[in-house]
C-alpha positions in Angstrom: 20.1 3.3 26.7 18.5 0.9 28.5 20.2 0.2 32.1 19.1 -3.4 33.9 20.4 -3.4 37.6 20.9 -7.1 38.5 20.3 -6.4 42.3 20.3 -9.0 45.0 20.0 -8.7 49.1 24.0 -8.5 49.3 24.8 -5.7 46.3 21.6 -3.0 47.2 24.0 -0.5 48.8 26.2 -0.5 46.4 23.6 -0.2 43.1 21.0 2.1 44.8 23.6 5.5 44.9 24.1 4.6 41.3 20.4 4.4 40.0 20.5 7.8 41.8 23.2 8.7 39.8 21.1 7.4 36.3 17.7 9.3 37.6 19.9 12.1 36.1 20.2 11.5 32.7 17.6 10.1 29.9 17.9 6.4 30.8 15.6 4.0 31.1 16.3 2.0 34.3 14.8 -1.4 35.1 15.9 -3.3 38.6 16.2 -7.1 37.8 15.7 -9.1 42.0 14.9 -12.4 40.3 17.5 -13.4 37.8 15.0 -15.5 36.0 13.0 -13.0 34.4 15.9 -11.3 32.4 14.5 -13.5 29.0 11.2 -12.0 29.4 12.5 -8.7 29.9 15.0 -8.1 27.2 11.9 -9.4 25.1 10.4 -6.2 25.8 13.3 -3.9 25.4 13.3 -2.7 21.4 16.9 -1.5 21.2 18.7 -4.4 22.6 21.9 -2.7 21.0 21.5 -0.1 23.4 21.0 -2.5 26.7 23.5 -2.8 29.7 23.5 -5.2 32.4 24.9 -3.8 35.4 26.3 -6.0 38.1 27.9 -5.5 41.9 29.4 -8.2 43.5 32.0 -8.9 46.2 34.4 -12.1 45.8 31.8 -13.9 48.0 29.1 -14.0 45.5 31.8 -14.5 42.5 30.7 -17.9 41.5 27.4 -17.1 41.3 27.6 -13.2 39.4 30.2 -15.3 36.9 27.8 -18.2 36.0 24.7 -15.1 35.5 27.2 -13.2 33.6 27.5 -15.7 30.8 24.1 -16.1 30.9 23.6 -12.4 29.9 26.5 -12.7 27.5 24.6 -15.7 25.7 22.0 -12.7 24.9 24.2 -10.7 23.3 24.0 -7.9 25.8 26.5 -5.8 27.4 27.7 -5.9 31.0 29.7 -3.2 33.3 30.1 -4.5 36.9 31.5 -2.9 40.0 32.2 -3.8 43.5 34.2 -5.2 45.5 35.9 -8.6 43.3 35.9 -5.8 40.4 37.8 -3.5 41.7 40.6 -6.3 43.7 40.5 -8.2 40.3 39.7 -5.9 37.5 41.0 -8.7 34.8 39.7 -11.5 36.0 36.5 -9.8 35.8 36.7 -9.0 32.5 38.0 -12.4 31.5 34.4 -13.4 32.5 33.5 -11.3 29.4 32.6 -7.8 31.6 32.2 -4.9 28.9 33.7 -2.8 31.1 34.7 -2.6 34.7 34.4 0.1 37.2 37.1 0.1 40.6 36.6 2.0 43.8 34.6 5.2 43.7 31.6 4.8 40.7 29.3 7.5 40.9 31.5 10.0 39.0 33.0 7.2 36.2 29.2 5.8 36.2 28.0 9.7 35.1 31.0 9.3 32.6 29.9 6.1 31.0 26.4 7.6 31.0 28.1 10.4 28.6 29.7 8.2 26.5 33.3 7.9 27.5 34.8 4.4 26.7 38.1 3.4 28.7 40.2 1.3 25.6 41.2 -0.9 28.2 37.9 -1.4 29.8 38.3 -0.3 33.1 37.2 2.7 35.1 39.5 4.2 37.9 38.1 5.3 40.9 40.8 4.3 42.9 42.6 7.7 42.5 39.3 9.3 41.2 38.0 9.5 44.8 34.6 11.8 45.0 33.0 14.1 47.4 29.9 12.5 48.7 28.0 15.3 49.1 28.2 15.8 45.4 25.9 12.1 45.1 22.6 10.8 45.9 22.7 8.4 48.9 19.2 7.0 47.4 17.2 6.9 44.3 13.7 8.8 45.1 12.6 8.1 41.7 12.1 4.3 42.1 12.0 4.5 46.0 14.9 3.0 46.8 16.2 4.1 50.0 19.1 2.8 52.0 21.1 3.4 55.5 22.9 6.8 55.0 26.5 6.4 54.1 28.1 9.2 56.4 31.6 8.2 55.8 33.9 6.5 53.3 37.3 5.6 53.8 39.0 4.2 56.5 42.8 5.1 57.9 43.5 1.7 59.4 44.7 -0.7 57.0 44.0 -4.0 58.4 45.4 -6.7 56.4 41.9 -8.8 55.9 40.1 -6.3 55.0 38.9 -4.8 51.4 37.5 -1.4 53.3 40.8 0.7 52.4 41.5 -0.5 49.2 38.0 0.2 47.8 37.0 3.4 49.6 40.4 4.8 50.2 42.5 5.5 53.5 40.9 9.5 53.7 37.4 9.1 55.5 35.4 11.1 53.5 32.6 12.3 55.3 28.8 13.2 53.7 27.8 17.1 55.5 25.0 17.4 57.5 23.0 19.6 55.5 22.7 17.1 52.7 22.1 14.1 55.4 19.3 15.7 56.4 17.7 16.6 52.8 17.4 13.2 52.0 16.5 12.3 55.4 13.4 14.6 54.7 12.5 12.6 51.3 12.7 8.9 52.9 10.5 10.7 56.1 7.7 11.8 52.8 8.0 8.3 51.8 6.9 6.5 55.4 10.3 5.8 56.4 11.4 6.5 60.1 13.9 4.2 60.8 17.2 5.9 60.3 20.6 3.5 60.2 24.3 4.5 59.2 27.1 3.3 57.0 30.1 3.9 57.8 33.7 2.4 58.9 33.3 4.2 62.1 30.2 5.5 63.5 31.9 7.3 65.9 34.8 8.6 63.6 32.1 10.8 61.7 33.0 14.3 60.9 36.8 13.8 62.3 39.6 14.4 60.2 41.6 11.4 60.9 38.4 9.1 61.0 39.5 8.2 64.8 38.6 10.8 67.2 35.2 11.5 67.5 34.2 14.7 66.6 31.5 14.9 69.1 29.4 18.1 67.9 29.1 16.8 64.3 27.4 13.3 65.7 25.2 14.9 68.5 24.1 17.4 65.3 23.5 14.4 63.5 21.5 12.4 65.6 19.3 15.4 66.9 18.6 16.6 63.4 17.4 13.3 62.8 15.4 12.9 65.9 14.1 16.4 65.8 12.7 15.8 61.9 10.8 13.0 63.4 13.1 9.5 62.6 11.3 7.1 65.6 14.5 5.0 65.5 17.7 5.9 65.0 20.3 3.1 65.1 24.4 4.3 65.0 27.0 2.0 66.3 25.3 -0.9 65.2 25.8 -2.7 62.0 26.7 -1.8 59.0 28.4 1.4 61.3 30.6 -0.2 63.6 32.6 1.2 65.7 36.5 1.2 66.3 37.3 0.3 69.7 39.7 3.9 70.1 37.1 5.8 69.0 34.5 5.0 72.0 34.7 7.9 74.9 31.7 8.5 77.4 30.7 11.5 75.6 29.9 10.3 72.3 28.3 7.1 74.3 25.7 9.6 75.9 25.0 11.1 73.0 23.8 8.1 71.4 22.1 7.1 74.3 20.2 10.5 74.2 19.3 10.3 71.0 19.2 6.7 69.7 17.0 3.3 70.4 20.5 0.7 70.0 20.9 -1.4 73.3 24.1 -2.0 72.2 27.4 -1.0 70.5 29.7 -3.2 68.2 33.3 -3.2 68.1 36.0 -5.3 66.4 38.8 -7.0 68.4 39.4 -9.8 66.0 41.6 -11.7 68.1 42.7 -12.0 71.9 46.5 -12.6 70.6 48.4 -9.7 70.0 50.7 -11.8 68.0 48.1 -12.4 65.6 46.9 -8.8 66.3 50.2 -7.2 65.3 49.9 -9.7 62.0 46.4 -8.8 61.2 47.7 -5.0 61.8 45.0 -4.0 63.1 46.4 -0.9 65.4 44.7 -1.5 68.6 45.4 -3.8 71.5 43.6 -5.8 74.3 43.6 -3.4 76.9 41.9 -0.4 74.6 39.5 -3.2 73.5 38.4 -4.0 77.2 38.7 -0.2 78.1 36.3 0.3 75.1 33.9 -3.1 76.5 34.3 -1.6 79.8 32.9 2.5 79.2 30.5 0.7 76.9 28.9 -1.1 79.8 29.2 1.8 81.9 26.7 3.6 79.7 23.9 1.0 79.9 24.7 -0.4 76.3 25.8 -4.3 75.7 29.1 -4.4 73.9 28.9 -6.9 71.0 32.4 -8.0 70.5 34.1 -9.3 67.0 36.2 -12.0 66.5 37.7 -13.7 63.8 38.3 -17.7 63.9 40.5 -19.8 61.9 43.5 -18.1 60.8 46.2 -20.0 58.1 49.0 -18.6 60.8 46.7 -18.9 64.0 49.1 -21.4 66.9 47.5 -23.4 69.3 48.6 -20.4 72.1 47.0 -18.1 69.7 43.6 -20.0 70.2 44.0 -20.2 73.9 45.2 -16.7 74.3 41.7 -15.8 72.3 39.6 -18.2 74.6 41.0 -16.8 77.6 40.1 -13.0 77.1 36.5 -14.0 75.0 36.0 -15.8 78.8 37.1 -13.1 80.9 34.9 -10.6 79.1 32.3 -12.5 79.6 32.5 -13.1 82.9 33.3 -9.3 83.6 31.0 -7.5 81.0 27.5 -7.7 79.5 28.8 -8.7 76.3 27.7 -10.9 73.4 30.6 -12.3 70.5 30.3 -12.5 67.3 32.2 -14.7 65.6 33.3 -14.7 61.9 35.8 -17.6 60.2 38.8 -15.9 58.1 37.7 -15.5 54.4 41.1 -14.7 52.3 39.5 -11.6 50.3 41.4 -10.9 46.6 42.7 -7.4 47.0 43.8 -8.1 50.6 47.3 -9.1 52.1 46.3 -12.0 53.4 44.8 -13.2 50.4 48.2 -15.3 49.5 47.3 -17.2 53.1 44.7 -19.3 52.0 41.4 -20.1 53.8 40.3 -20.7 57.1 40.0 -23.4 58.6 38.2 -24.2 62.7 39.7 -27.1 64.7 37.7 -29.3 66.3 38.4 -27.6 69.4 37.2 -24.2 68.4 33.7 -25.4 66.4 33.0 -27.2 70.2 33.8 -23.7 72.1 32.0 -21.8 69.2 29.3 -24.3 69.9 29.2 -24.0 73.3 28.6 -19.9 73.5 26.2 -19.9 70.7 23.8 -22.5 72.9 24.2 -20.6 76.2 23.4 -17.2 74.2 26.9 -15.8 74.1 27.6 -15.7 70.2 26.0 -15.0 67.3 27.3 -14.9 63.4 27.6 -17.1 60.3 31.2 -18.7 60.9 29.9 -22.2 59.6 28.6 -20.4 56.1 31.8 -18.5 56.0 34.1 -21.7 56.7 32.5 -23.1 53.1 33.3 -19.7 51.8 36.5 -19.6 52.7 37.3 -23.0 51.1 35.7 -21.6 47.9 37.9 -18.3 48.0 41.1 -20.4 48.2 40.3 -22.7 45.3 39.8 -19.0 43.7 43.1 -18.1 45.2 44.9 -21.1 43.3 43.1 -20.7 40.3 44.7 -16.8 39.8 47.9 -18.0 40.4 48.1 -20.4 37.9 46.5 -18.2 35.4 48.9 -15.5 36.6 45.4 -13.0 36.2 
């Protein structure tokens, strides 16, 4: 069998575990970055019955994946794909003429498929097939493919924009130390020093409930790290944000003692707890500024989330939002970043349609981003939105 990983700048987390996961077995692996070339390299291949084209993809990226999947269909080649849009929208993905389709957790239904099995209906559950991470590569040492080490999957919020729960599950899983820091020790022998996280929350690692911080499993962490000479180590930055209930001085020494991030991110998503209490998101305005305010006190900048543009959002809603993004900014050393509501498939406020920024809020947004205030990619994800509604519609009347 000849695997082709179709991997782009957006799906590399999600394909590198599972070319870890095919260095085990007698496969031949190639890793396809420029979609172009995939003429020239099937060309090469001499079993072409025996080829699979293997694609991630979130419902972002769905137009693009679906117009390269019929591409690779037009060659007569086979296609698994997992991910994100996968997993919310298992038939609409194999409507696009998928083989098969793998949802949630892959690594242990991907060393399936490498065996042989063959769902009838096409799709793989990993949804109640959860895995132990320590059981799976975080990396794939063979083609030198290393990534930020997932720590934790799973997440016990369930807020009602997010895909994070529905993929990965609502029991954090957390990846032990030990096996951290064995592959810690192979990207270190391949002249990597720069050590990053992913995780729901950073500072949830190693607790049961994926809230309060189990403080002796992150300072052993972090000093391992340090101590097998990582020159950087970044936690509570992106892609391991943290939740704002989780953040106590302790655990914000500790990173300070061990790690190079000036600052800390945190979601509060809105500065309406009507729309907070709608969004479900289980914290509140105070233990957000509590959270902005022990940040600052450690010497870290607090770099604040928000999210723009919602289908239910009222004019007071906005103001309510404006008011507190001001007063933290005029109390704290904080920088926003700022995000426009994309209705995800698989989500509960998928049915609410895109998001859309007044006037009003683009001129504010405007404003902070020229005096240095906000950062983020709300314009891009405006156009995204609009695209994910007119996806939105289209499933409806298709009834997929």
């Amino acid at each position: 069998m000849t695997l082709i990983f179709r991997m782009t700048k957006n799906n590399r987390y999600s394909l590198i575990p599972l070319i870890g996961v095919a260095e085990r077995f007698d496969v031949d692996v190639v890793i396809l970055k420029d979609f172009e070339k995939i003429e020239d390299i099937v060309k090469d291949i001499e079993k072409k019955d025996e080829i699979y084209v293997a694609f991630s993809f979130s419902s972002i990226d769905y137009e693009e994946s679906e117009r390269e999947i019929e591409k690779v269909k037009k060659l007569g080649l086979r296609i698994i794909a997992g991910g994100p849009h996968p997993t919310a929208m298992p038939h609409h993905v194999l409507k696009m003429g998928v083989d098969y389709v793998f949802r949630g957790d892959g690594e242990k239904n991907f060393e399936d498929f490498l065996r042989g099995i063959r769902p009838k209906d096409g799709v793989f559950d990993g949804l109640t097939r959860r895995i132990d991470l320590n059981e799976y590569p975080n990396m794939a040492k063979k083609h030198d493919l290393y990534m930020p080490f997932e720590i934790t999957r799973g997440c016990p919020f369930r807020c009602a924009y997010c895909y994070t729960p529905r993929i990965a599950g609502e029991k954090p899983r957390h990846r032990r130390v030990d096996r951290i820091i064995e592959e810690a020790k192979a990207m270190l022998r391949s002249g990597r020093h720069v050590a990053r996280f992913i995780s729901p929350n950073a500072f949830g690692y190693g607790s049961t409930n994926g809230i309060t911080p189990d403080e002796d499993a992150i300072s052993t962490l972090l000093k391992s790290l340090r101590d097998l000479g990582f020159k950087e180590i970044y936690f509570g930055t992106f892609p391991s944000d943290v939740r704002p209930e989780s953040v106590n001085r302790r655990i914000l020494r500790i990173v300070r003692k061990y790690c190079v991030n000036e600052s800390i991110v945190i979601g509060a998503q809105s500065g309406s707890e009507r729309i907070l209490k709608i969004l479900k998101r289980g914290s509140t305005i105070e233990i957000v500024e509590n959270a902005i305010n022990l940040i600052n006190s450690e010497g870290f900048i607090a770099h604040v989330d928000f999210i723009f543009g919602f289908p239910f959002e009222e004019k007071e809603d906005i103001e309510r939002t404006f008011e507190f993004i001001d007063r933290i900014l005029s109390k704290y050393d904080v920088k926003i970043h700022a995000h426009t509501f994309m209705p995800l498939p698989g989500t509960e406020l998928f049915k609410f349609g895109g998001g859309k920024l007044t006037p009003e809020v683009r001129r504010k947004l405007g404003y902070l981003s020229r005096i240095g205030k906000l950062d983020g990619y709300w314009h891009k994800q405006e156009q995204i939105s609009e695209r994910l509604e007119k996806l939105s519609k289209y499933l409806k009347s298709t009834n997929i």
